[in-house]
PQR file with spaces between the fields and no chain letter, atoms N, CA, C, O and H, PARSE charges and radii, in Angstrom:
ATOM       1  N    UNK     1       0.822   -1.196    0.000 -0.4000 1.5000
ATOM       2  CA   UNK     1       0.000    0.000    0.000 -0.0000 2.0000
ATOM       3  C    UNK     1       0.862    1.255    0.000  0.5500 1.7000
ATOM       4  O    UNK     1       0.471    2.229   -0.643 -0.5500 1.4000
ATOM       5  N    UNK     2       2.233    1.310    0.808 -0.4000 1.5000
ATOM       6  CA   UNK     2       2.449    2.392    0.995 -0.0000 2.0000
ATOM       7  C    UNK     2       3.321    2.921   -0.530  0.5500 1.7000
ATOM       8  O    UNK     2       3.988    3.947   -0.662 -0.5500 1.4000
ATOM       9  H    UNK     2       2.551    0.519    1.331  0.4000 1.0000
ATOM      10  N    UNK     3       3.008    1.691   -1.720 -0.4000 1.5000
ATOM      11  CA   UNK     3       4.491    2.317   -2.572 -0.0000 2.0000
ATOM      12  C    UNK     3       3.094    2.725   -3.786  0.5500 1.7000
ATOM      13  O    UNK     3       3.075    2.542   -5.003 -0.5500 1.4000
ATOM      14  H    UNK     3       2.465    0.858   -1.613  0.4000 1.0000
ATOM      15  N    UNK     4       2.218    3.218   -3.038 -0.4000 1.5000
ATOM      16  CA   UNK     4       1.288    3.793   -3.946 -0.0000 2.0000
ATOM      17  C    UNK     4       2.083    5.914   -3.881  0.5500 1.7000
ATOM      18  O    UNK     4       1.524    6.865   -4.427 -0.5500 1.4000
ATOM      19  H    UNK     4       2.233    3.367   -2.049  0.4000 1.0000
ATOM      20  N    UNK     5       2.757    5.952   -3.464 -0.4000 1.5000
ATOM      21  CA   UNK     5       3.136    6.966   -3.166 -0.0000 2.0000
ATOM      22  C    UNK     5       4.374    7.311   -4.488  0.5500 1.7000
ATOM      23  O    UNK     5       4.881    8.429   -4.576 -0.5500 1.4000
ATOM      24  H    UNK     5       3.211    5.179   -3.021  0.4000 1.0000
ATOM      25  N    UNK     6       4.753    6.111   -5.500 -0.4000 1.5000
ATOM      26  CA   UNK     6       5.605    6.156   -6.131 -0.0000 2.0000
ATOM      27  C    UNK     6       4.979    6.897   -7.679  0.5500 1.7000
ATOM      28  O    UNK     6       5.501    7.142   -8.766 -0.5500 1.4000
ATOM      29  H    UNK     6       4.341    5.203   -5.429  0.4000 1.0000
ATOM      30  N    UNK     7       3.307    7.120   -6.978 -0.4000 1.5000
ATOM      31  CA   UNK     7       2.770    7.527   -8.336 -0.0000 2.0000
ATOM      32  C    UNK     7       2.810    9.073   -8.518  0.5500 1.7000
ATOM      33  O    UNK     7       3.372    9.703   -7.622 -0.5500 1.4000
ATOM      34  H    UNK     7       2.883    6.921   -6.095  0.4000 1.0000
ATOM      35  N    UNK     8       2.460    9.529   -9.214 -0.4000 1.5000
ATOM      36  CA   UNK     8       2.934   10.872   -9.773 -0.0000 2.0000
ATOM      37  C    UNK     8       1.994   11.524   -8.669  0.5500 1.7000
ATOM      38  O    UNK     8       1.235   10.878   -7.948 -0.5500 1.4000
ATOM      39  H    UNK     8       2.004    9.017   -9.942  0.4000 1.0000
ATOM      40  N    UNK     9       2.224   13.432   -8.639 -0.4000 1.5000
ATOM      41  CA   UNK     9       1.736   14.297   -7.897 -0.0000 2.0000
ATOM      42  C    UNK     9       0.176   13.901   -8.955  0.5500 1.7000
ATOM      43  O    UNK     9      -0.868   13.424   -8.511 -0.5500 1.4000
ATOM      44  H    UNK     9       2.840   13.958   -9.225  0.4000 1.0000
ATOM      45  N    UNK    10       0.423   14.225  -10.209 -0.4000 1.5000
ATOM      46  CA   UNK    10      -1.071   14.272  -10.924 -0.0000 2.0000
ATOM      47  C    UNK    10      -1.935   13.289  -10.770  0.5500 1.7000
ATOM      48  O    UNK    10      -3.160   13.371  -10.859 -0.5500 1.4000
ATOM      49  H    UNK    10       1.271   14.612  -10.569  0.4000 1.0000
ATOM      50  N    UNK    11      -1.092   12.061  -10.467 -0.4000 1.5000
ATOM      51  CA   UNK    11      -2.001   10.817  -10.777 -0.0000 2.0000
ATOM      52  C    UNK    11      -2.785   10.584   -9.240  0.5500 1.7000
ATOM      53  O    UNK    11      -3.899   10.100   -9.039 -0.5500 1.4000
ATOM      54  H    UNK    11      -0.097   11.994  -10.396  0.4000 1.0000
ATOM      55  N    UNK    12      -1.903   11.048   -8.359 -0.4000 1.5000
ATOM      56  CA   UNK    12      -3.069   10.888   -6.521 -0.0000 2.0000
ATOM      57  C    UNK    12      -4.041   12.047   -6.667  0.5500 1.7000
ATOM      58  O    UNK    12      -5.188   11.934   -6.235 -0.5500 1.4000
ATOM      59  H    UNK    12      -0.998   11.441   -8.521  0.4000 1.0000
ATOM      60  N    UNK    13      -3.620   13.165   -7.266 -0.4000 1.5000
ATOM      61  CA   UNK    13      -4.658   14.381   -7.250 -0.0000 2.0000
ATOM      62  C    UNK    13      -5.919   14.086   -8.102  0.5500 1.7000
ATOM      63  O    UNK    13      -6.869   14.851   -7.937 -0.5500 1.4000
ATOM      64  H    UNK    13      -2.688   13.258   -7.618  0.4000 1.0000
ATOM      65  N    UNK    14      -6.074   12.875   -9.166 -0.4000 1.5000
ATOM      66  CA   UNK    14      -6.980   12.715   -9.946 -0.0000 2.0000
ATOM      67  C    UNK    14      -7.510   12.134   -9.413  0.5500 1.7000
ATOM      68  O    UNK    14      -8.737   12.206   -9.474 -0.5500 1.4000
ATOM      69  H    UNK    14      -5.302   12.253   -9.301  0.4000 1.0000
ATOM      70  N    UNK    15      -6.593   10.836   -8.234 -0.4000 1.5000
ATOM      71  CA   UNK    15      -7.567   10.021   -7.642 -0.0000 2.0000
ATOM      72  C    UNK    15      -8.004   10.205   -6.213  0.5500 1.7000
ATOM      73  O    UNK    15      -8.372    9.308   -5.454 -0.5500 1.4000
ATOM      74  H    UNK    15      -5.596   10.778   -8.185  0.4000 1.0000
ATOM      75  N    UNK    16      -7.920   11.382   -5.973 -0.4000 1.5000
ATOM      76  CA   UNK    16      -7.906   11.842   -4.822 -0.0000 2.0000
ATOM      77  C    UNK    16      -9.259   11.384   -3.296  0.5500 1.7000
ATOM      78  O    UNK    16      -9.239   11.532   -2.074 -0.5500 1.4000
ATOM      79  H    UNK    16      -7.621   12.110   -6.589  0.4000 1.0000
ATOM      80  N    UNK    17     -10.255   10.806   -4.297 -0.4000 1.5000
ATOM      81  CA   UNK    17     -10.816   10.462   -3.306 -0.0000 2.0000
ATOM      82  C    UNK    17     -10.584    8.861   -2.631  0.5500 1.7000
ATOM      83  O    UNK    17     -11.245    7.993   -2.061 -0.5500 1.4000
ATOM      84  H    UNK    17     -10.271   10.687   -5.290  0.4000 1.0000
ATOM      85  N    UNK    18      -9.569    9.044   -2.978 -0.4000 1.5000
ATOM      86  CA   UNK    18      -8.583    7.670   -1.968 -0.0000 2.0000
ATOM      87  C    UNK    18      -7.693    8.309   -1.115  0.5500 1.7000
ATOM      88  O    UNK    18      -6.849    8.984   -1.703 -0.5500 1.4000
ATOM      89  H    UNK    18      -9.033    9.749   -3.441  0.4000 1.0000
ATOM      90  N    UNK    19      -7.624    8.295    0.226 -0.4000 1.5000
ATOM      91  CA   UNK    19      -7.096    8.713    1.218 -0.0000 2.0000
ATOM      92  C    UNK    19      -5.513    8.101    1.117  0.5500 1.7000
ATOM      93  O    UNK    19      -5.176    7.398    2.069 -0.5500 1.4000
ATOM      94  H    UNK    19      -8.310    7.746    0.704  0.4000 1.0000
ATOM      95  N    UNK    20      -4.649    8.287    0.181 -0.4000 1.5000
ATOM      96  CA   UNK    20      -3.208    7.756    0.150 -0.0000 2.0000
ATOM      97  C    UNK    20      -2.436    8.415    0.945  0.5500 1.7000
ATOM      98  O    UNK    20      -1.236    8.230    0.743 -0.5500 1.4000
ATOM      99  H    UNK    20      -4.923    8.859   -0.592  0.4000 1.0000
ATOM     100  N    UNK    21      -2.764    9.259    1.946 -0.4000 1.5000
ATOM     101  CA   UNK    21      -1.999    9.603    2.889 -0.0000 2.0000
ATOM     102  C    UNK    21      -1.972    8.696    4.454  0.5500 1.7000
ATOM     103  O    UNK    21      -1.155    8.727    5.374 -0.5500 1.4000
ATOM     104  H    UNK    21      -3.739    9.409    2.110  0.4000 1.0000
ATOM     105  N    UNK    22      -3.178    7.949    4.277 -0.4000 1.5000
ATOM     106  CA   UNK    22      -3.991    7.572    5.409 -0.0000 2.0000
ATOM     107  C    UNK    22      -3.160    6.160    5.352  0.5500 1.7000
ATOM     108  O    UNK    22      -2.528    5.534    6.203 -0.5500 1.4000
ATOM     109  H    UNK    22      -3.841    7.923    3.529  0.4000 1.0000
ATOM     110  N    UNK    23      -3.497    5.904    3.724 -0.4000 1.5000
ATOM     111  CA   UNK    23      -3.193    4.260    3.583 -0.0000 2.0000
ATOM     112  C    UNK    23      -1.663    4.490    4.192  0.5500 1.7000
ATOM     113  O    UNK    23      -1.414    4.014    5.300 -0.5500 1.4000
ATOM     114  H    UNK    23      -4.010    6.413    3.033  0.4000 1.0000
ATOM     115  N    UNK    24      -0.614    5.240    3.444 -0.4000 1.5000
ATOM     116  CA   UNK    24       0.868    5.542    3.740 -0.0000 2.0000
ATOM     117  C    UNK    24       1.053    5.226    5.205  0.5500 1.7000
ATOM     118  O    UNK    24       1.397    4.087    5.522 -0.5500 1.4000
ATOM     119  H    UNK    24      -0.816    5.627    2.544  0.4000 1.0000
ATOM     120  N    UNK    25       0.849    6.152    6.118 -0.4000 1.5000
ATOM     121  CA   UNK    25       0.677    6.676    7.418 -0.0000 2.0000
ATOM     122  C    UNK    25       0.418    4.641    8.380  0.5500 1.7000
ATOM     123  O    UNK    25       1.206    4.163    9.195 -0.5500 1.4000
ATOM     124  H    UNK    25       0.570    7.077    5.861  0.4000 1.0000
ATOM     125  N    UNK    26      -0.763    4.023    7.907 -0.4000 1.5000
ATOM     126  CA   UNK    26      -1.401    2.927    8.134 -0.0000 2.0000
ATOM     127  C    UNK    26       0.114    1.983    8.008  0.5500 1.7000
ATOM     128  O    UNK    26       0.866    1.614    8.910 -0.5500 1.4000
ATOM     129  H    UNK    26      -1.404    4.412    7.244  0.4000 1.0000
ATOM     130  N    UNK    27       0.203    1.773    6.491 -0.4000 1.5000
ATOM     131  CA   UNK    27       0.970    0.766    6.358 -0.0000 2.0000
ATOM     132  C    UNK    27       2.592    1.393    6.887  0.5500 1.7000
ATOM     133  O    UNK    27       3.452    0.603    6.496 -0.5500 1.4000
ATOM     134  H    UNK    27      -0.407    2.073    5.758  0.4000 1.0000
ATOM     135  N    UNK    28       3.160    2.494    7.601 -0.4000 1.5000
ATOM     136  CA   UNK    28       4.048    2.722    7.807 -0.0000 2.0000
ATOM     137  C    UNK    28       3.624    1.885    9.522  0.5500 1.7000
ATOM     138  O    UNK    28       4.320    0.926    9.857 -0.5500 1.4000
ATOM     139  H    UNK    28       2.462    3.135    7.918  0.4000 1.0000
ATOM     140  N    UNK    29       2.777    2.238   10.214 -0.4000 1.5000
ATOM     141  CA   UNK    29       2.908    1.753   11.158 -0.0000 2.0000
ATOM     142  C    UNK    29       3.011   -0.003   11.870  0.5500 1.7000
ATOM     143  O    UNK    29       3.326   -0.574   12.914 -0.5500 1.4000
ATOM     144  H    UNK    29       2.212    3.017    9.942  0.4000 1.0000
ATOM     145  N    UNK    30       2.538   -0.283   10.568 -0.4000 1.5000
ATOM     146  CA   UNK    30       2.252   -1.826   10.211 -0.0000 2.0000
ATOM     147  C    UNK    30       3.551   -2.275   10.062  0.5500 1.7000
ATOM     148  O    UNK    30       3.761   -3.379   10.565 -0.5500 1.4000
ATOM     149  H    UNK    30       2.282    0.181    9.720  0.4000 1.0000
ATOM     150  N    UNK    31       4.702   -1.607    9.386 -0.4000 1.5000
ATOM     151  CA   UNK    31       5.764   -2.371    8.653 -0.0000 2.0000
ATOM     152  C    UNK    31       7.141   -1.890   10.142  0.5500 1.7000
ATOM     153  O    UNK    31       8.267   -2.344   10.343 -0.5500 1.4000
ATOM     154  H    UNK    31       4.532   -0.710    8.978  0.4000 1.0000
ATOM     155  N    UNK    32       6.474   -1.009   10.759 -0.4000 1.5000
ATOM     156  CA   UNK    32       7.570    0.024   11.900 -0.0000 2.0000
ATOM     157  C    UNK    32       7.441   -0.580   12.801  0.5500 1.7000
ATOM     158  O    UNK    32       8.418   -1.228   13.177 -0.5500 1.4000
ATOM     159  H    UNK    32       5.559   -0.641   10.595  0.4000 1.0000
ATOM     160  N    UNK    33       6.295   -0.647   13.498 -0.4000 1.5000
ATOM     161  CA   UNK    33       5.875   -0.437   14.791 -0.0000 2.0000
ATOM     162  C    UNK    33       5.853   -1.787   15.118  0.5500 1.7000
ATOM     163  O    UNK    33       4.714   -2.254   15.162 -0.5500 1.4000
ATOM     164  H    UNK    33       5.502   -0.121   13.192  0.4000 1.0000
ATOM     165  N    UNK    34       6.723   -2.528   15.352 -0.4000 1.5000
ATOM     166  CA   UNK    34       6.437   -3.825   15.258 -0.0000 2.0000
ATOM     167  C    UNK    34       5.431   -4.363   17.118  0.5500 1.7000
ATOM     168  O    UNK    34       4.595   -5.253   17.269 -0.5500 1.4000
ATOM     169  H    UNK    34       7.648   -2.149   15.316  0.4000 1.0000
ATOM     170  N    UNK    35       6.018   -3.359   18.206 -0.4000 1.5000
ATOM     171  CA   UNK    35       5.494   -4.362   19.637 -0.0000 2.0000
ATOM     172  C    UNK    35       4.250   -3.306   19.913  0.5500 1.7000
ATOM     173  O    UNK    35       3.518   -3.277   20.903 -0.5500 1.4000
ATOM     174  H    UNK    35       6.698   -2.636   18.083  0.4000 1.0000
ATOM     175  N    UNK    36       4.223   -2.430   18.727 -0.4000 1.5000
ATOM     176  CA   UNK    36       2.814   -1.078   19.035 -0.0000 2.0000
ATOM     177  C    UNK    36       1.970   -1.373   18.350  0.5500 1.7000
ATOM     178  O    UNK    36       1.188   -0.454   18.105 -0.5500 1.4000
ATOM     179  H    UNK    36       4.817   -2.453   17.923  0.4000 1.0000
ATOM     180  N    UNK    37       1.764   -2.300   17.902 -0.4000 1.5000
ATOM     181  CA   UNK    37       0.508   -2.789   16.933 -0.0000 2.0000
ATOM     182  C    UNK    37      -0.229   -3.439   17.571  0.5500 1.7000
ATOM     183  O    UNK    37       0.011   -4.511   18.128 -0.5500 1.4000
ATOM     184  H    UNK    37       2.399   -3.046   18.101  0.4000 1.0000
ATOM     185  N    UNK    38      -1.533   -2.634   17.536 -0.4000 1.5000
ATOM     186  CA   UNK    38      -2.842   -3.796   17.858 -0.0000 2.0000
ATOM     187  C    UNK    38      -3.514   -4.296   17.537  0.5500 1.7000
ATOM     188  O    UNK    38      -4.599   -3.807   17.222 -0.5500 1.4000
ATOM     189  H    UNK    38      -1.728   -1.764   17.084  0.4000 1.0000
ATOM     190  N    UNK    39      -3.118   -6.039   17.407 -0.4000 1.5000
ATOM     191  CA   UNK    39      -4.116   -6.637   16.157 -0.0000 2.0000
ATOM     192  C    UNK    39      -5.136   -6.583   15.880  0.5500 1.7000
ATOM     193  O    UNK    39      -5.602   -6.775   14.757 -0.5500 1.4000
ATOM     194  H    UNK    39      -2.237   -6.436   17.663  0.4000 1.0000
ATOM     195  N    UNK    40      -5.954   -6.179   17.304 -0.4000 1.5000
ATOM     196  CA   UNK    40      -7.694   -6.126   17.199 -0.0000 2.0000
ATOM     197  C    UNK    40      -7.802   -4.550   16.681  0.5500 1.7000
ATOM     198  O    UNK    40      -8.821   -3.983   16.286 -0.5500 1.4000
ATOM     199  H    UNK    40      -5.575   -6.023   18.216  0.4000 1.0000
ATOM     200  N    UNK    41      -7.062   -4.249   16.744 -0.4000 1.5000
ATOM     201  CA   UNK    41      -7.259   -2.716   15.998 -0.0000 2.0000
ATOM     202  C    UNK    41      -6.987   -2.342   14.554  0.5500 1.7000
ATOM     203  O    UNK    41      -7.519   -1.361   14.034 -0.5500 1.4000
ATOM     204  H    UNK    41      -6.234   -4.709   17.065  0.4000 1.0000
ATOM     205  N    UNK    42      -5.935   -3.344   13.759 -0.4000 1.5000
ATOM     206  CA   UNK    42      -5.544   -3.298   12.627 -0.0000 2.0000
ATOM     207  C    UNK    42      -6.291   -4.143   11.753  0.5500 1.7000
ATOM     208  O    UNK    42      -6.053   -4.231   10.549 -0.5500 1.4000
ATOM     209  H    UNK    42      -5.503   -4.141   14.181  0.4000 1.0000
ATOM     210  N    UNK    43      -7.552   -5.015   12.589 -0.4000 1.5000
ATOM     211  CA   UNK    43      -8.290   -6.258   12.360 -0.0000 2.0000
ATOM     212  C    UNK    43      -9.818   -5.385   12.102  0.5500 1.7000
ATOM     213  O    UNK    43     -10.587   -5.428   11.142 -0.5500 1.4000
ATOM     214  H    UNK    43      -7.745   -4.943   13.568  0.4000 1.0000
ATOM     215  N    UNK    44      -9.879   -4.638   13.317 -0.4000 1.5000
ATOM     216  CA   UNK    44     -11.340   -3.556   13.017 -0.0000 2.0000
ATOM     217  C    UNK    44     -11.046   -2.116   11.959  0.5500 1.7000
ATOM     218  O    UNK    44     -11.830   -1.199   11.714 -0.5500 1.4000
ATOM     219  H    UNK    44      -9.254   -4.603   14.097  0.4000 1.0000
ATOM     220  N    UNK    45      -9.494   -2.338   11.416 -0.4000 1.5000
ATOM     221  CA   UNK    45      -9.746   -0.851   10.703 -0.0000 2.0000
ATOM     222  C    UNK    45      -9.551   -1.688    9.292  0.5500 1.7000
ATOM     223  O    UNK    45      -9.995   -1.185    8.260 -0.5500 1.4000
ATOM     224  H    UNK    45      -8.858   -3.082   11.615  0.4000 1.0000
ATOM     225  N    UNK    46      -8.945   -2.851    9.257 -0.4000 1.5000
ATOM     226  CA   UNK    46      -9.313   -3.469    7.628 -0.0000 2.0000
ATOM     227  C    UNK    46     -10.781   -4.199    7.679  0.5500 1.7000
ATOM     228  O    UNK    46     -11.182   -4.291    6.519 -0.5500 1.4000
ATOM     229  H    UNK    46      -8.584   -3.259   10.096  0.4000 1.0000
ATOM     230  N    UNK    47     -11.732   -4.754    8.608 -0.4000 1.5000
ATOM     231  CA   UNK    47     -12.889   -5.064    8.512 -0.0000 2.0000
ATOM     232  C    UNK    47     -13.458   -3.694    7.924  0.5500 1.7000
ATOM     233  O    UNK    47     -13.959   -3.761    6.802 -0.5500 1.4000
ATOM     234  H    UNK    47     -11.406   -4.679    9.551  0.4000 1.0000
ATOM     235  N    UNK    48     -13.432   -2.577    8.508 -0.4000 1.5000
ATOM     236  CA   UNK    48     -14.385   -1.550    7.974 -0.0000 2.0000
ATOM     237  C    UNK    48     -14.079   -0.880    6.915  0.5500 1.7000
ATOM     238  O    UNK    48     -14.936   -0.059    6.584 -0.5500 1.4000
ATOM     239  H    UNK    48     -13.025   -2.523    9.419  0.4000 1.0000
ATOM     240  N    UNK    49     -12.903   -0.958    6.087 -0.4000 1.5000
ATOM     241  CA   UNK    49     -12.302    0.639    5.863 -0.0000 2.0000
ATOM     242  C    UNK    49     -11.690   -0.541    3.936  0.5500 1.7000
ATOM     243  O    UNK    49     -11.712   -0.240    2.743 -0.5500 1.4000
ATOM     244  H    UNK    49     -12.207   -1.625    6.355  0.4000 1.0000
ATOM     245  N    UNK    50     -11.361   -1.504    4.521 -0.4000 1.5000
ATOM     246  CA   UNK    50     -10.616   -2.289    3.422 -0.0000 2.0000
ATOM     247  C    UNK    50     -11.837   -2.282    2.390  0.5500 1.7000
ATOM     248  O    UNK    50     -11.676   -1.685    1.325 -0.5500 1.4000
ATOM     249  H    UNK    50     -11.343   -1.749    5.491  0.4000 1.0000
ATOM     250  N    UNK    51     -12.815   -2.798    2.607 -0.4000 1.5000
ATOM     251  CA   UNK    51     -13.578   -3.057    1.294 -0.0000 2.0000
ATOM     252  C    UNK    51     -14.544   -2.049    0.671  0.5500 1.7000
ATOM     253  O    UNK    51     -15.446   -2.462   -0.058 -0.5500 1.4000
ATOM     254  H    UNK    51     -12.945   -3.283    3.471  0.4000 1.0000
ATOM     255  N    UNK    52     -14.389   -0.685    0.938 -0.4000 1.5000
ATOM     256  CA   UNK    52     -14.381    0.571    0.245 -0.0000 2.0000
ATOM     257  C    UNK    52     -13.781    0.877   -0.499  0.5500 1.7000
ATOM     258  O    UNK    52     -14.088    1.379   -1.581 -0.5500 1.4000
ATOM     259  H    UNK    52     -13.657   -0.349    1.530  0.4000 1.0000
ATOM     260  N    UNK    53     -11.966    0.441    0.280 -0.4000 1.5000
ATOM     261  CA   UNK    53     -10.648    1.082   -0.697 -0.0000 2.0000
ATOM     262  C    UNK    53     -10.521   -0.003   -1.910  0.5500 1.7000
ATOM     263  O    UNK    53     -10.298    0.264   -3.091 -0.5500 1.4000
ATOM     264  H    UNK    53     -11.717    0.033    1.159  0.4000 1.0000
ATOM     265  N    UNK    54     -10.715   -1.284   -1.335 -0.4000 1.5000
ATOM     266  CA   UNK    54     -11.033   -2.690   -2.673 -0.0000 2.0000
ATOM     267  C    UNK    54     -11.980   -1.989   -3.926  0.5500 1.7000
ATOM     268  O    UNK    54     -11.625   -2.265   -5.072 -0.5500 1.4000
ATOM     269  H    UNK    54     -10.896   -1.500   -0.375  0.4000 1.0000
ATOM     270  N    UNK    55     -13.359   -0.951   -3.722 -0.4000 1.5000
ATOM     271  CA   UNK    55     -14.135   -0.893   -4.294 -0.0000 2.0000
ATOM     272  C    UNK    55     -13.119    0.549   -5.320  0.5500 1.7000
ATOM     273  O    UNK    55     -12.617    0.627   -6.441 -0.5500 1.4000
ATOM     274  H    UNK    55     -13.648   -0.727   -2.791  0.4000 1.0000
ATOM     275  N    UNK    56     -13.205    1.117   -4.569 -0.4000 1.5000
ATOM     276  CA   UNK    56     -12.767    2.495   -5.264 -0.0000 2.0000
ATOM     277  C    UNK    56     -11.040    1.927   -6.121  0.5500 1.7000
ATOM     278  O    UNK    56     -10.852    2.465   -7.212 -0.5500 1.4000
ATOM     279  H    UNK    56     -13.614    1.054   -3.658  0.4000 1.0000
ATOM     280  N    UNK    57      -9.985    0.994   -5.670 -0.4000 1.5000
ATOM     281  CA   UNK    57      -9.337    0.347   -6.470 -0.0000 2.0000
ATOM     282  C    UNK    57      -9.603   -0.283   -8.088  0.5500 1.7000
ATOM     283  O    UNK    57      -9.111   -0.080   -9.198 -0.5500 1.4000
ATOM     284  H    UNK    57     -10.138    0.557   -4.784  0.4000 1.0000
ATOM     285  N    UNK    58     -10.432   -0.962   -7.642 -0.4000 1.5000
ATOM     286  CA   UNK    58     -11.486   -1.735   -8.788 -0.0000 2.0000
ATOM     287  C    UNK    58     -11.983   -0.954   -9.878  0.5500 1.7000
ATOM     288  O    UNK    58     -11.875   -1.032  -11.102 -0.5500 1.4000
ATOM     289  H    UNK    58     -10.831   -1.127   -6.740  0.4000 1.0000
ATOM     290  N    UNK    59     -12.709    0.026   -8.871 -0.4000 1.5000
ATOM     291  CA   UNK    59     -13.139    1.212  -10.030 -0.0000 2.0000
ATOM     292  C    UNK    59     -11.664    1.584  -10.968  0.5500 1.7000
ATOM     293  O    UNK    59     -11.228    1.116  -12.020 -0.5500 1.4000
ATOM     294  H    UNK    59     -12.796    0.089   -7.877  0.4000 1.0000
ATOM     295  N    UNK    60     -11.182    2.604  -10.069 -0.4000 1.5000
ATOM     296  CA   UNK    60      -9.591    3.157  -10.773 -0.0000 2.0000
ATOM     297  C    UNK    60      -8.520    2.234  -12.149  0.5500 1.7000
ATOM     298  O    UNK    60      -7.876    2.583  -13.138 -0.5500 1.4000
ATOM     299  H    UNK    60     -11.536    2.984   -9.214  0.4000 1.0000
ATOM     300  N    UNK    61      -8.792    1.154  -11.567 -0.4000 1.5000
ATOM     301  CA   UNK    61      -8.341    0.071  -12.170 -0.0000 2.0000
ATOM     302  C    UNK    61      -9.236    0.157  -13.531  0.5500 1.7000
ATOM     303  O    UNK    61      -8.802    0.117  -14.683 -0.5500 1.4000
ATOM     304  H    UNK    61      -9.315    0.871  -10.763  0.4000 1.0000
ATOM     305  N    UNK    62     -10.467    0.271  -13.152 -0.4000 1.5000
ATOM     306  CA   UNK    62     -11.569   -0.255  -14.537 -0.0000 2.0000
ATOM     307  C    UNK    62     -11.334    1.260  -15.328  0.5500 1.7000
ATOM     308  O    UNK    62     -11.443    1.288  -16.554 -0.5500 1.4000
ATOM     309  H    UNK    62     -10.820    0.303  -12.217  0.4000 1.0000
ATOM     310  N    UNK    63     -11.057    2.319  -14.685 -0.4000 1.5000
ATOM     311  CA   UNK    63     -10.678    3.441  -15.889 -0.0000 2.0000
ATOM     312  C    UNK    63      -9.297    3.280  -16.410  0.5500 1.7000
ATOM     313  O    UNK    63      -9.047    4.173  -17.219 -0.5500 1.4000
ATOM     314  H    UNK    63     -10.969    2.296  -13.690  0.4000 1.0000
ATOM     315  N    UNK    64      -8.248    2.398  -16.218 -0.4000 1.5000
ATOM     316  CA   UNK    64      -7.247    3.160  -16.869 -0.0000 2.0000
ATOM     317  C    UNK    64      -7.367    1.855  -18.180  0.5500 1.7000
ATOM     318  O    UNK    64      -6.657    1.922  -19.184 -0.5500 1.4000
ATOM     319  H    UNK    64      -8.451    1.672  -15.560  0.4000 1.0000
């Protein structure tokens, strides 16, 4: 997630209603934080939050 950041300034600003700062920020703490992670917490923010960003992916995907 976080090497979505390798994409251009134009190309996050087009897709902007994907929070790629959030995802960044997320998966930095995931890959860092190794004894500060809480699984039931990283477990309730991909139950809710993952299959929006799956949807709006999908979409993005289906335009290019």
């Amino acid at each position: 997630m976080g090497k979505a950041f390798w994409y251009s300034e134009a190309f996050l600003e087009e897709n902007s209603r994907i929070d790629w700062l959030k995802i960044k920020g997320f998966r930095n703490i995931i890959a860092h934080d190794y004894f500060g992670v809480d699984a039931e917490e990283v477990w309730q923010i991909a139950r809710i939050h993952l299959p929006e960003l799956a949807r709006e992916i999908h979409l993005l995907l289906d335009l290019e």
